[in-house]
C-alpha positions in Angstrom: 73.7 88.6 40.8 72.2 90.7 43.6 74.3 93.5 45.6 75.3 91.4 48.6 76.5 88.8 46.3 78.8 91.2 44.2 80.3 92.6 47.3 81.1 88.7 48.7 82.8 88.0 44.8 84.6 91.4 45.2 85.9 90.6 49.0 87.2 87.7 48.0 88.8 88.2 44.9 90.6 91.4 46.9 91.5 88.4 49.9 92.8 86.3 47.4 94.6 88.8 45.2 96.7 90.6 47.7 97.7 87.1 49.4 98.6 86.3 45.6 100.7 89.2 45.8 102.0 88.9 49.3 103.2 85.6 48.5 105.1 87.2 45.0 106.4 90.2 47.2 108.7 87.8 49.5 109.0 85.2 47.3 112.8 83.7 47.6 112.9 86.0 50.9 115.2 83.4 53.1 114.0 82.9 56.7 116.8 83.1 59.4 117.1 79.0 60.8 116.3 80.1 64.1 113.3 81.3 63.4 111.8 78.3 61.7 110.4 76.2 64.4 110.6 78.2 68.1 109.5 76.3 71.2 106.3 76.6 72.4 105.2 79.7 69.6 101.3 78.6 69.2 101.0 79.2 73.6 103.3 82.2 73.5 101.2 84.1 71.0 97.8 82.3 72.2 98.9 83.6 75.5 98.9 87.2 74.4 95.9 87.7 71.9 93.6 85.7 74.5 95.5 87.9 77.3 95.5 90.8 75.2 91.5 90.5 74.5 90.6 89.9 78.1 92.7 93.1 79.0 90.4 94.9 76.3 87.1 93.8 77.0 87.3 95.2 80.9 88.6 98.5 79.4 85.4 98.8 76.8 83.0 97.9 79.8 84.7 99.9 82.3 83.8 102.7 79.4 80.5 101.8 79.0 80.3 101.7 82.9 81.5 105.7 83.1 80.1 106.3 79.9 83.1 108.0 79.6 86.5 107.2 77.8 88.7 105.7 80.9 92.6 106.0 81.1 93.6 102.2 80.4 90.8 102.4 77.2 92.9 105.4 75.8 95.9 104.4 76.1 95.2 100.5 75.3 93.4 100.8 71.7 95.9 104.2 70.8 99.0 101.7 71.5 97.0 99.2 69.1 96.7 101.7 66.3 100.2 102.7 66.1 100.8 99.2 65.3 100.5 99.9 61.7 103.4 101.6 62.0 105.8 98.7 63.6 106.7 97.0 60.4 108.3 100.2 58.7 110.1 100.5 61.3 111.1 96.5 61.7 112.6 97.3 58.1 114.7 100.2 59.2 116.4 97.5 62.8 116.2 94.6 60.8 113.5 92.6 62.7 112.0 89.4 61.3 109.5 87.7 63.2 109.1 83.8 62.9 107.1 82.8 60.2 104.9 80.0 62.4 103.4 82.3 64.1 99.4 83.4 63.1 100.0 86.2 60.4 97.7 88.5 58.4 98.4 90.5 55.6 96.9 93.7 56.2 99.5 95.9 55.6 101.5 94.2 52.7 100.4 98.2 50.8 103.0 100.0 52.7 106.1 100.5 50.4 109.1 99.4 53.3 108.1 96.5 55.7 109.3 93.2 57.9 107.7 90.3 55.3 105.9 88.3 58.8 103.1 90.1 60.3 102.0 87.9 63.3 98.1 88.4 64.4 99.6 89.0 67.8 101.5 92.3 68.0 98.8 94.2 67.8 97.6 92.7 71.1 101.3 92.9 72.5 101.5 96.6 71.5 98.3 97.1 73.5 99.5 95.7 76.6 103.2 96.5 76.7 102.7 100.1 76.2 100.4 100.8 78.8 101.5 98.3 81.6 105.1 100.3 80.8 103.1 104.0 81.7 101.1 103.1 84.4 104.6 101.3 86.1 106.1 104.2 85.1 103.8 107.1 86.5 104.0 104.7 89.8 107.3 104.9 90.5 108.0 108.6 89.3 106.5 110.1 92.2 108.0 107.4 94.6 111.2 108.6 92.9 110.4 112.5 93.7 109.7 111.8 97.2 113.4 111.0 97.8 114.5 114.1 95.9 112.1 116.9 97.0 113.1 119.3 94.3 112.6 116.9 91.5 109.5 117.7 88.9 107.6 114.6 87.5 109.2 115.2 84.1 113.2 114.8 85.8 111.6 111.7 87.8 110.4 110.3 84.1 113.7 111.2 81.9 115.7 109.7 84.9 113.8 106.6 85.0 113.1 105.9 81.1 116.6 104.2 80.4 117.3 102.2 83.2 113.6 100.8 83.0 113.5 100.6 79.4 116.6 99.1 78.8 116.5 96.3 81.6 113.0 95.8 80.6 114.1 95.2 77.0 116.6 93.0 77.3 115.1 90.9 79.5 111.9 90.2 77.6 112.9 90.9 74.2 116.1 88.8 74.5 114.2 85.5 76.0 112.2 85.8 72.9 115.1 86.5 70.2 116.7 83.6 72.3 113.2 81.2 72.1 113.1 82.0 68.2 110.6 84.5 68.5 112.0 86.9 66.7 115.8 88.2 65.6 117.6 91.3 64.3 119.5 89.6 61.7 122.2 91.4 61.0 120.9 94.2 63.2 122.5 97.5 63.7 125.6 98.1 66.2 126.5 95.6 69.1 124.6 92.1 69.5 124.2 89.4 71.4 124.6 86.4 69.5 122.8 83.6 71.3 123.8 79.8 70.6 120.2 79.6 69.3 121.4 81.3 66.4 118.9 84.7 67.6 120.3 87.8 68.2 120.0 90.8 70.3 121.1 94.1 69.6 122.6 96.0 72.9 121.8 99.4 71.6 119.9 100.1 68.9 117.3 100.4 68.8 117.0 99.8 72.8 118.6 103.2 73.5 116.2 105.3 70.9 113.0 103.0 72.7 114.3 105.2 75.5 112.3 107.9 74.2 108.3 107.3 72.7 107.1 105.5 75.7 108.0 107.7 78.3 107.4 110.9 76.2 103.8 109.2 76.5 103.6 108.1 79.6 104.2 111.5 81.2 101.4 113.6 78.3 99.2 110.7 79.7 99.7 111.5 83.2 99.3 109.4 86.1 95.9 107.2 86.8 93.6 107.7 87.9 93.0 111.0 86.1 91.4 114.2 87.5 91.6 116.6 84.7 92.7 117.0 81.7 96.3 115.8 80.8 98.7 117.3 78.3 97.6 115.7 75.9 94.2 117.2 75.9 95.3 120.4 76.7 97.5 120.8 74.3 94.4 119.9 71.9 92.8 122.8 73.1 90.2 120.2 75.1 89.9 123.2 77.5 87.7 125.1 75.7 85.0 122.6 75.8 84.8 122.0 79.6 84.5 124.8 83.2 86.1 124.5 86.2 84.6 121.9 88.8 85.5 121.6 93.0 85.6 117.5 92.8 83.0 115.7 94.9 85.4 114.4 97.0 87.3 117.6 97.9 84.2 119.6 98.7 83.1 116.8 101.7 86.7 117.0 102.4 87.7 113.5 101.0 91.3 114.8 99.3 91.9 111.1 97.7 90.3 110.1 94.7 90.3 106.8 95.6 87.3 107.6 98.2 85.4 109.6 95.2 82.8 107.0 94.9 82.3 106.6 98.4 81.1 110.3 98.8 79.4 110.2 95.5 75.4 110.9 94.8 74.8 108.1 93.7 74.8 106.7 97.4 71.9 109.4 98.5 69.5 107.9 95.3 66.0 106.9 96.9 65.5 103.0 96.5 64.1 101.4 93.5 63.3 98.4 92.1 66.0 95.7 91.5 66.6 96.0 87.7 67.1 99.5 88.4 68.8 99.2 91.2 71.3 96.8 89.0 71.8 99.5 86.4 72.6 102.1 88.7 75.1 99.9 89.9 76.4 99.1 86.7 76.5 103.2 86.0 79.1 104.5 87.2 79.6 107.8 85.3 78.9 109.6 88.4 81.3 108.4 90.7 83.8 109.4 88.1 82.7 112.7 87.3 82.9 113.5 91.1 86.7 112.5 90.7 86.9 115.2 88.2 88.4 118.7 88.8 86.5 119.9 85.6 83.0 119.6 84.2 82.1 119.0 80.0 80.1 122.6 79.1 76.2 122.2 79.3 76.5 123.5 75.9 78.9 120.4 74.3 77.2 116.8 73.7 79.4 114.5 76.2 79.7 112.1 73.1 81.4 114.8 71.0 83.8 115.7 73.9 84.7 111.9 74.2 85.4 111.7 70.4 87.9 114.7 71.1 89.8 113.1 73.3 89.7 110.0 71.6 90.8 112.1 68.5 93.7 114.2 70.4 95.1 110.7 71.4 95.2 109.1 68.3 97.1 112.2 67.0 99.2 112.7 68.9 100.3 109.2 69.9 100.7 108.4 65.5 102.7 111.5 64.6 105.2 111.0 67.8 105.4 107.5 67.0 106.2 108.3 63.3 108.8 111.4 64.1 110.9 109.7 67.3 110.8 105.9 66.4 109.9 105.2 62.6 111.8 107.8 61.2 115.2 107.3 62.6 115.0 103.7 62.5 114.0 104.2 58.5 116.6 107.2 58.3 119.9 104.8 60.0 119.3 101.7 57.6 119.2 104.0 54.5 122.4 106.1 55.4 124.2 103.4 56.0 123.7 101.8 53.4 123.7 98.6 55.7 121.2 96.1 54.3 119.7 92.8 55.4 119.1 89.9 53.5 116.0 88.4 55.9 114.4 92.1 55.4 115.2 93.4 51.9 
């Protein structure tokens, strides 16, 4: 049996031995009624992986376009990776997701977890978390032009619970009224719905309060011209000089207008495919938005991974220590168990 044959067997055997085991893990596991058969589930979650992708794929390009590592790319595939993390935590508020729903069974090593894992909250983390920062980072300054003496952070921490909280109950309790999902029993106050779903009024709405915002504001507000907190706090500094942006220097003050003072416009004409691919380049328009330069000395891919890396980091370890960890820490000092979620 040749290599590539070997490593097929081996994949599959490891496919079918942790479904094996996936199946023995949750076996006599009772599924809450309103969860078995929710209207319209196959568009809902179509809706958000096709939605979800789409979203995606103009991120990537937009990337390859800068050849740079844009705002909505950093923020969309970090969201995405602290996904891993959601089912610990669905174990610590009792969530249960509706078992029709596409699942997978990636993470069926992790010691606590929900027992559904739908192939579409991945997609949902994506999008939810960064449409919530960039509406966020909109209306904070909107906020501090009402109340002069406000700083970006007071516009933030004043706007997180009202926006969080009227957000969350109105999306999350349309779906744990559709069948969606449900916090069965759930921890504090609930809304019990006559579909048999229900919708906690606090927790963990109130501790929700916290995470996104926290990110939102280390993110900063797009379009970015430097280096956010995020990065700073990485020490990203190091690796780049001070730069006048394009658009200041010729006395355009918005970014917005960077790409119509760029270089790029003054290029001598060339031929049509090249002509094509210096429109489809677009690094330089956003490097003239940029109130810093990457060193001569540091490879721009290297820089990029940086960043890339700084986010991950710190967007996994503040998910883990302000959402996972209380969740986890309430249901175990409690004592107060679930019987959908053992």
């Amino acid at each position: 049996m040749g290599s590539h044959s070997k490593f097929t067997a081996l994949l599959l055997l490891t496919i079918l031995t942790t479904h094996s085991a996936t199946k023995d893990r949750w076996a006599g596991v009772p599924t809450p009624p309103c969860l078995e058969n929710p209207p319209a589930y196959r568009l809902f979650e179509l809706v958000i992986i096709i939605g979800g992708s789409l979203i995606m794929a103009v991120a990537i390009a937009n990337s390859i376009r800068n050849r740079r590592l844009t705002y909505s790319f950093l923020f969309l595939f970090n969201s995405l990776i602290c996904y891993w993390q959601e089912t610990i935590g669905d174990w610590g508020q009792h969530l249960i997701y509706s078992p029709r729903f596409m699942r997978h069974h990636l993470l069926e090593w992790l010691p606590i977890k929900s027992p559904n894992d739908p192939i579409f909250v991945p997609f949902a983390y994506a999008v939810y978390w960064t449409a919530h920062s960039i509406m966020l980072m909109q209306l904070a300054p909107i906020l501090q032009r009402y109340f002069k003496r406000m700083t970006l952070l007071q516009a933030v921490l004043v706007l997180s619970l009202p926006l969080n909280y009227s957000f969350d109950i109105v999306v999350e309790g349309f779906c744990t009224y559709m069948g969606y999902w449900t916090y069965d029993p759930g921890m504090g106050p609930v809304i019990k719905w006559s579909t048999g779903g229900r919708q906690p009024l606090t927790w963990p709405i109130l501790l929700m309060s916290g995470w996104p915002n926290l990110i939102a504001y280390w993110g900063g507000k797009p379009p970015l011209t430097s280096l956010n907190i995020i990065e700073r706090w990485s020490g990203l500094e190091r690796l780049t000089e001070p730069q006048v942006p394009y658009a200041k220097a010729h006395d355009r003050l918005d970014p917005e207008y960077a790409s119509e003072a760029s270089p790029l416009l003054d290029r001598p004409k060339s031929s049509k495919g090249k002509a094509w691919t210096d429109r489809w380049n677009t690094s330089e328009e956003y490097d003239a938005k940029l109130n810093y330069k990457v060193k001569d000395s540091v490879p721009r891919w290297l820089f990029e991974t940086a960043r890339f890396v700084a986010w991950l980091v710190v967007f996994n370890v503040s998910f883990f220590i302000t959402l996972v960890i209380p969740l986890v820490v309430l249901r175990v000092a409690t004592g107060r168990g679930s019987k959908y979620v053992p």
